[in-house]
C-alpha positions in Angstrom: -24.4 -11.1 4.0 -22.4 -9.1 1.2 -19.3 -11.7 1.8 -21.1 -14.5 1.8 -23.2 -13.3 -1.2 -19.5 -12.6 -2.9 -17.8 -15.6 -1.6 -20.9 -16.9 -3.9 -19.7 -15.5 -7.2 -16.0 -16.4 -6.7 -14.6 -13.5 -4.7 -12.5 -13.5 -1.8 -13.5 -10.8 0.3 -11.2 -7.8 2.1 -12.2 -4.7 3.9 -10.4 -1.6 4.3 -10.1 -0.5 8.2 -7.6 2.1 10.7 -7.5 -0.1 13.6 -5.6 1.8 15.7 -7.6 5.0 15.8 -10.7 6.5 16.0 -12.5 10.0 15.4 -13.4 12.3 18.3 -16.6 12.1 17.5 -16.9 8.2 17.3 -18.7 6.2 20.3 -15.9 4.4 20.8 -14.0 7.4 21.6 -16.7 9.4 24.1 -18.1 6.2 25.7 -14.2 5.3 26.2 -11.3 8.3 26.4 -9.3 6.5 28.7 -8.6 3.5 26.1 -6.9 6.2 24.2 -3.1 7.6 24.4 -2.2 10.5 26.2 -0.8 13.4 24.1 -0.2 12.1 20.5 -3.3 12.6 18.1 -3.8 12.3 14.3 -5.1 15.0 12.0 -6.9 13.7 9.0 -7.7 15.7 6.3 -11.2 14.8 6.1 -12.3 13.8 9.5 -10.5 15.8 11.4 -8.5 14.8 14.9 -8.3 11.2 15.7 -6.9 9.6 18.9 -4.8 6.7 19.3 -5.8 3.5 20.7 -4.1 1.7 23.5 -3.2 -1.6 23.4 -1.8 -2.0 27.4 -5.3 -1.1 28.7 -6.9 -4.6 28.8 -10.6 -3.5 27.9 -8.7 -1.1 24.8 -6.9 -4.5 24.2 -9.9 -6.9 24.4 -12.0 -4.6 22.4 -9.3 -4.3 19.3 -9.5 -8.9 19.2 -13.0 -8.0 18.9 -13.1 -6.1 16.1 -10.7 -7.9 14.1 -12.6 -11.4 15.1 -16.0 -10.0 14.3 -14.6 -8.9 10.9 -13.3 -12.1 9.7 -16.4 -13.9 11.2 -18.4 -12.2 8.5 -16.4 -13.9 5.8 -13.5 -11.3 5.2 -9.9 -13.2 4.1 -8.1 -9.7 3.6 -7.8 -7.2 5.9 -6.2 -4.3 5.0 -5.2 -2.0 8.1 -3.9 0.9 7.5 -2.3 3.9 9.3 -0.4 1.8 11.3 2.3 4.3 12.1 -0.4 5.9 14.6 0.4 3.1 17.1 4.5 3.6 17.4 4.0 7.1 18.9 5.1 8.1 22.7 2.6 9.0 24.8 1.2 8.5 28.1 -0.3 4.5 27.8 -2.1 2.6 30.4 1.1 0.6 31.0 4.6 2.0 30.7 6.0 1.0 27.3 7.8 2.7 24.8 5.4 3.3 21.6 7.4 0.4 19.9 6.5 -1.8 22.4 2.8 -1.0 22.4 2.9 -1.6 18.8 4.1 -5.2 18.8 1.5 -5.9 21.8 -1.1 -4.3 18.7 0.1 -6.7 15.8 0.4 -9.8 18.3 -3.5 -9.1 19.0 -4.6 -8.4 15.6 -2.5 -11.3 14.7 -3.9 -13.6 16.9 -7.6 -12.6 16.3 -7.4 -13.1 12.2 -6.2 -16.1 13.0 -5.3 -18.0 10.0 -8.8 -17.6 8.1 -7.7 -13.9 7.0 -4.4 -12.4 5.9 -3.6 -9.0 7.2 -2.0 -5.9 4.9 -0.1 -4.0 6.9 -0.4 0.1 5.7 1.1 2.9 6.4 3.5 0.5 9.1 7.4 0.9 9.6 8.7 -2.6 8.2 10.4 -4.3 10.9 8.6 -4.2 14.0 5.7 -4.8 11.1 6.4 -7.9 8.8 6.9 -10.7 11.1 3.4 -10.5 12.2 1.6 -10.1 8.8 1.5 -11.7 5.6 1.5 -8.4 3.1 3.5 -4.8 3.4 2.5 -1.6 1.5 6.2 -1.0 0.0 5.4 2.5 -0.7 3.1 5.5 -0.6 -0.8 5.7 -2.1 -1.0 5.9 -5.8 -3.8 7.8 -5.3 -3.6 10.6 -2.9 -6.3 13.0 -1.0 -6.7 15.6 -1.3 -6.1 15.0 -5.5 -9.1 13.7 -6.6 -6.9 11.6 -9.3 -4.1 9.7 -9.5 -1.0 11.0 -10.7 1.6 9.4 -12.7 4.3 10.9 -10.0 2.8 8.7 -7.1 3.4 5.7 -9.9 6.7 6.5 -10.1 7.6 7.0 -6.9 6.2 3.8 -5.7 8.3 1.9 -7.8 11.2 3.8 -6.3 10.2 2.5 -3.6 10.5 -1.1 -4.4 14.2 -0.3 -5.8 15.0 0.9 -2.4 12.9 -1.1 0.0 13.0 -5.0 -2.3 15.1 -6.6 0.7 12.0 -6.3 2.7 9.7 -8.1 -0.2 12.1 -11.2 0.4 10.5 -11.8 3.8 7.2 -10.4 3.3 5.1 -10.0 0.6 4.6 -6.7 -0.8 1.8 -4.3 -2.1 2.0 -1.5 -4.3 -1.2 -0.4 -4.2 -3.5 -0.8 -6.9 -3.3 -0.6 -10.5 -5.3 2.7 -11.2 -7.1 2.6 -14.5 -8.9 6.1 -14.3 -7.3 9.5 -15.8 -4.3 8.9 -16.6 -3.2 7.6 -20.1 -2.6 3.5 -21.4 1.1 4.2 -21.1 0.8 5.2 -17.8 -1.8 2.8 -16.6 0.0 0.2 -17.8 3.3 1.5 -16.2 1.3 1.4 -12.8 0.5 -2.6 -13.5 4.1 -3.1 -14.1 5.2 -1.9 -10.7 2.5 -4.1 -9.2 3.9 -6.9 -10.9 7.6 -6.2 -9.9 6.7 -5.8 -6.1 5.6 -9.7 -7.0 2.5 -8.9 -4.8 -1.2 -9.2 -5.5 -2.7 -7.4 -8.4 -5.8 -4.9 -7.0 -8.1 -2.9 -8.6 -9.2 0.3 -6.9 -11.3 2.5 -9.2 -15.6 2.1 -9.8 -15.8 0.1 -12.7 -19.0 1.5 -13.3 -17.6 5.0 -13.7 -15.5 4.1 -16.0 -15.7 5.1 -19.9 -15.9 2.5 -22.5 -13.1 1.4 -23.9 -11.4 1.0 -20.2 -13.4 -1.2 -18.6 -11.8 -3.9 -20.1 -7.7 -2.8 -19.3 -8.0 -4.6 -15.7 -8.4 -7.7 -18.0 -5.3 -7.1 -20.2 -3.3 -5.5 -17.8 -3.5 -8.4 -15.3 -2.7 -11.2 -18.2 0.4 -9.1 -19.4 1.8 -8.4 -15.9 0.5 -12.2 -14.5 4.1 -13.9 -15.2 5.6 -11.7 -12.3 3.2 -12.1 -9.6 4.7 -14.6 -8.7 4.9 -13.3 -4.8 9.0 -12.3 -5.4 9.8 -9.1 -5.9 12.1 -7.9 -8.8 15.3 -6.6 -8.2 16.8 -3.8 -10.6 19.7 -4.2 -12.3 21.4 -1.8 -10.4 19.9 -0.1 -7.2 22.1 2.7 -7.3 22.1 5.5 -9.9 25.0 6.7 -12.1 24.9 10.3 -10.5 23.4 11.1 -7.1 20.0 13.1 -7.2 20.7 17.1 -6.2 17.7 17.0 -4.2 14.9 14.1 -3.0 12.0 14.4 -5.0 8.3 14.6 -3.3 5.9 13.3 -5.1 3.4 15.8 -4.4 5.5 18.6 -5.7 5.7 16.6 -8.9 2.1 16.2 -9.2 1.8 20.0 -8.7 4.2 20.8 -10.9 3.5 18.5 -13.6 6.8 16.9 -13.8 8.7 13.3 -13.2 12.1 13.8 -11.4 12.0 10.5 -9.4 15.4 8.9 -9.9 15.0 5.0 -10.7 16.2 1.9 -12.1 15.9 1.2 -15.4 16.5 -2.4 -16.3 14.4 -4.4 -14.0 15.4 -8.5 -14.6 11.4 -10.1 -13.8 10.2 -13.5 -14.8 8.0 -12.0 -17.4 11.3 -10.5 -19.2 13.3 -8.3 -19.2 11.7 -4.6 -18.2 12.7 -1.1 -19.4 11.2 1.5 -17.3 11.3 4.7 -17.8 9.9 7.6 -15.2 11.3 10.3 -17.0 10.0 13.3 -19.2 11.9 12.6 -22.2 12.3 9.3 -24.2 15.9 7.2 -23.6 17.9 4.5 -24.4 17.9 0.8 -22.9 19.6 -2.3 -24.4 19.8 -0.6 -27.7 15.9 0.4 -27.3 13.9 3.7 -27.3 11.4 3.7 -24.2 9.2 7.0 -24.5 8.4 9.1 -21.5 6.7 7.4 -18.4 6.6 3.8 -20.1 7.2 0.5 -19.2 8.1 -2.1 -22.6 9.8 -5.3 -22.6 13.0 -5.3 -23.5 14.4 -7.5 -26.8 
């Protein structure tokens, strides 16, 4: 009833789902252990170990088409399935496969349940045994991150170091950054997380409870999606140059930027995009593009 009563106001309709596992503690799981992998398990930070589910053991297989059918028969276009990564693991299946293998037989199911009435966003998924059986990739990491109760502007910035690293996969698939965040962090900041939506040249998301949100902010979504709309055009931009002046002494983790409360991601600056030509800075400090200041962890069009 809730799709159909969205579908209504002019929605389209997606739902958020881990496919590929399930608690300990779910039904699924006690009524059915043997649907599960062998050895390999996955420990969330809230809910604790979950198993994997096997897609060689026909009733494991037939019960996954289910799902995904019964989903989409409600009215749901997107479905975004996440922690995909689960499924490539080795471990003791109903049918001897390597855990690539038992992957693609995972996809081709989903795949063929959705059907073409829904598109499927592929999350937390190695790209290519991924992106020939979907129709969007998350490019990067989340922008906002358990067990931080906020986002961050490192997780921005390392997303779109992702897309300067990872844009030869957005030419075959398209790609998601994650959403646009408009909570806690400041307008520069927010509007530097629209950007890198707009330069994966994916869909433009919004993630955060309006309702919570404090006047004044409630109406960036708007704004935001209008400035960054010329780019999602559903290509990905490509930096100027993907590789940096000076190689990085270390790889930066975004968590230990968060914690630290510093931006050390190395990116591209100059980012040609149809909207114009993009400055992007993820440092600290103000620099120079073109001839033209950029402050600290800002995104401007550049002259």
């Amino acid at each position: 009833g809730l799709a159909k009563m969205l579908h209504a106001a002019g929605f389209e309709v997606g739902v958020w789902l881990a496919p590929l596992l399930a608690s300990e503690s779910s039904d699924v799981y006690k009524a059915h252990p043997e649907w599960f992998v062998k050895g390999p398990t996955f420990g969330h930070l809230k809910i604790g170990t979950m198993h994997v589910l096997d897609p060689t053991h026909p009733q494991a297989a037939a019960h996954l088409g289910k799902v995904i059918k019964g989903i989409v028969g409600w009215g749901y276009t997107l479905l975004k399935i996440d922690f995909l990564f689960a499924g490539t693991w080795e471990g003791k299946r109903h049918k001897d496969v390597t855990g690539i293998e038992a992957y693609n037989t995972a996809l081709k199911i989903m795949r063929e349940a959705a059907g073409d009435k829904a598109m499927l966003l592929a999350v937390g998924a190695p790209a290519l045994p991924t992106i020939e059986h979907v129709d969007m990739w998350r490019v990067g990491g989340d922008i906002a991150v358990e067990p931080f109760k906020d986002p961050h502007f490192a997780f921005v910035a390392n997303q779109l170091r992702m897309i300067a690293s990872r844009w030869q996969f957005c030419r075959r698939v398209l790609c998601d950054a994650d959403p646009a965040m408009l909570r806690a962090m400041p307008a520069n900041e927010v509007n530097f997380g629209a950007w890198v939506v707009g330069l994966a040249g994916g869909g433009f998301f919004l993630s955060d409870d309006l309702r919570k949100l404090p006047d004044g902010r409630r109406e960036w979504p708007f704004q935001l999606a209008r400035d960054v709309a010329p780019a999602l055009s559903g290509q990905v931009t490509v930096p100027s140059s993907t590789f940096p002046d000076k190689a990085p002494a270390t790889l930066v983790n975004a968590a230990f930027d968060h914690l630290e409360k510093k931006s050390r991601h190395v990116v591209p600056v100059v980012w040609p995009n149809p909207g114009g030509l993009i400055g992007a800075n993820v440092t600290d400090a103000p620099i120079t593009a073109k001839g033209q200041a950029i402050p600290a962890h800002t995104i401007i069009l550049l002259k």
